[in-house]
C-alpha positions as CSV (number, residue, x, y, z in Angstrom):
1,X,0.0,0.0,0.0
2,X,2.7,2.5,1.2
3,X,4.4,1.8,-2.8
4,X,1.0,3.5,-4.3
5,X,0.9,6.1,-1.9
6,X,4.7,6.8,-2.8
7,X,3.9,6.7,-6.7
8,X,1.0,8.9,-6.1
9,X,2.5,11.7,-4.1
10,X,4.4,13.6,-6.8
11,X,1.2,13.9,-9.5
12,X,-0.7,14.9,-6.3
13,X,1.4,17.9,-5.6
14,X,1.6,18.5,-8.5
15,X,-1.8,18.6,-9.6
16,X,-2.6,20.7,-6.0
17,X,0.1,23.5,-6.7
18,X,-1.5,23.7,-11.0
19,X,-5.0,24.2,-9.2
20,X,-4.0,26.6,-6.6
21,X,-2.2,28.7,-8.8
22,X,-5.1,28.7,-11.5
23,X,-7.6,29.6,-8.4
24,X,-5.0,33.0,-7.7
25,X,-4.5,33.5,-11.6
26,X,-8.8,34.0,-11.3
27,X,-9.0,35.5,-8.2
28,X,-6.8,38.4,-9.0
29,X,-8.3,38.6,-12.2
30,X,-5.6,37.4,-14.6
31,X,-3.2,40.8,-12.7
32,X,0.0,41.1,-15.0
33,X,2.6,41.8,-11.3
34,X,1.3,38.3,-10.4
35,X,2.1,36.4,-13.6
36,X,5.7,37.2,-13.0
37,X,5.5,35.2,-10.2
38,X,4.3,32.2,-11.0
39,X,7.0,29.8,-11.4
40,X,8.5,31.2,-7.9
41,X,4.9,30.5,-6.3
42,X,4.5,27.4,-7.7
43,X,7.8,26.3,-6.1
44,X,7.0,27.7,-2.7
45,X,3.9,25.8,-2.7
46,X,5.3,22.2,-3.9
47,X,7.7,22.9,-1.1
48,X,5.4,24.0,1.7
49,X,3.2,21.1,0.3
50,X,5.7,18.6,0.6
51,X,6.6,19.9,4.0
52,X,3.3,19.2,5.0
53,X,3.1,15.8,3.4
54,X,6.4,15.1,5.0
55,X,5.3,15.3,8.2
56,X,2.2,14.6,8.4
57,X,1.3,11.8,6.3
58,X,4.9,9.7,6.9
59,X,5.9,7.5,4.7
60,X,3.8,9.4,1.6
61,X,6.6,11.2,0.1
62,X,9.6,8.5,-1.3
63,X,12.2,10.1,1.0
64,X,14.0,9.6,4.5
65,X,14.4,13.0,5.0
66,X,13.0,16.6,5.0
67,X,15.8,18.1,2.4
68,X,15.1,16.0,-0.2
69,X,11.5,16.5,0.0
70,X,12.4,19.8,-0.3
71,X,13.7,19.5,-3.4
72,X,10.7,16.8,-4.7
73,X,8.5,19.6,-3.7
74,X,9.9,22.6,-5.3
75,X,10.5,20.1,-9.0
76,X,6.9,19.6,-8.5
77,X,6.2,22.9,-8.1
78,X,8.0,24.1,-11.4
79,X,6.0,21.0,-13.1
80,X,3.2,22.3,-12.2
81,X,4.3,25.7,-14.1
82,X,5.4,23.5,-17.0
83,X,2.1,22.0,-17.4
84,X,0.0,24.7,-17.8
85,X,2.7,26.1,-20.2
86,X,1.9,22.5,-22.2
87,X,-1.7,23.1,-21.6
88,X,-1.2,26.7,-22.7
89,X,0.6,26.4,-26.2
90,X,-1.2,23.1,-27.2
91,X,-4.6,25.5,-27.0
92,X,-3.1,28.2,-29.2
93,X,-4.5,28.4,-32.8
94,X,-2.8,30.1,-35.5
95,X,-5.2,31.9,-36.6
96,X,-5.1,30.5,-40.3
């Protein structure tokens, strides 16, 4: 059971930090200052996610200690930025 929950843990933080970041993006309504930040909020949130995951839940995260879910957290973070990038250019049309 504990090998699903450590497969699992990485899309999940992922797919929290791409959701919370779209709920700012709308609540702020689309504001240019915050844009700039995304990628750097998107990392603080994987980490402070996997902080939480860490220590709360142990076991979840496939680590044995706090640094290195650190660093899962904050890759997950910038995936998250990554995918909405994908999400983003696969939408555009050309206009043709």
């Amino acid at each position: 059971m504990e090998e699903y929950l450590s497969a699992l843990s990485v899309p999940v933080i992922v797919a929290l930090v791409y959701w919370i970041i779209n709920l700012i993006k709308y609540t702020t309504n689309n504001n240019e200052k915050f844009k700039r930040f995304i990628p750097l909020t998107s990392m603080g949130l994987g980490i402070v996610i996997s902080i939480i995951a860490y220590y709360t839940v142990p076991g979840v995260l496939p680590t044995t200690n706090v640094v290195t879910g650190i660093v899962m957290g904050a890759a997950s973070g910038l995936t998250a930025t990554g995918t909405n990038q994908i999400i983003k250019q696969l939408s555009k049309t050309d206009g043709k």
